[in-house]
N, C-alpha and C positions, 0 to 999 in steps of 0.2 A: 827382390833383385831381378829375378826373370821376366817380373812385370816390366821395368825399368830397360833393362838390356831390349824387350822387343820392341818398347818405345821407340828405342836409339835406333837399332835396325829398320824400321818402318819411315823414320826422317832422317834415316842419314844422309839421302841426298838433299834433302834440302838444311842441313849442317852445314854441310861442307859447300854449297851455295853461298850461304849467308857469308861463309871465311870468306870468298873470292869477291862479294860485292854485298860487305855493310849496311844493309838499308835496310831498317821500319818504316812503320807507320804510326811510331809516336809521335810525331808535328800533328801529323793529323788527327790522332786520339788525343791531343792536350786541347786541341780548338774545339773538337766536338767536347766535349766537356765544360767548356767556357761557354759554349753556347747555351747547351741545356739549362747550366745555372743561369744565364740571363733569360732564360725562356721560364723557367721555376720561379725565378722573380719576379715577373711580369703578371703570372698569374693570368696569359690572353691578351691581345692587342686586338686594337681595334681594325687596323689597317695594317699588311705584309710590308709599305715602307717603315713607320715606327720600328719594326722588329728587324730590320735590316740595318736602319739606322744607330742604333743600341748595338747590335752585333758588331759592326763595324767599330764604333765606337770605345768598346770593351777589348776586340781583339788586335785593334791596328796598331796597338803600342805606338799612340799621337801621344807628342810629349804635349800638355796641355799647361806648363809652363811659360810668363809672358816675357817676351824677348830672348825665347831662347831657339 
């Protein structure tokens, strides 16, 4: 419990931060992660556009649906 309580003392200001403005950085840690798997899957590209292209592709939530 002392370990815990010095935790808290040590970021209490940024606790009480977080109350007054909400914000992560999970948007951003969910794409880095999408990326990596498409970069694990690739196993290497030959070319930086290929892997841009695939990125984008993976992550732009394109409805890839015809006529919609």
């Amino acid at each position: 419990m002392t370990k815990v309580k010095e935790l808290l003392r040590r970021h209490f200001g940024n606790l009480l931060t977080w109350f007054k403005h909400p914000i992560t950085n999970a948007v951003s840690e969910g794409l880095n992660s999408k990326i990596q798997i498409v970069k694990a899957s690739a196993r290497g590209f030959h070319r930086f556009e290929s892997y841009r292209i695939r990125i984008l592709f993976y992550c732009g939530k394109l409805n890839m649906a015809i006529g919609a």
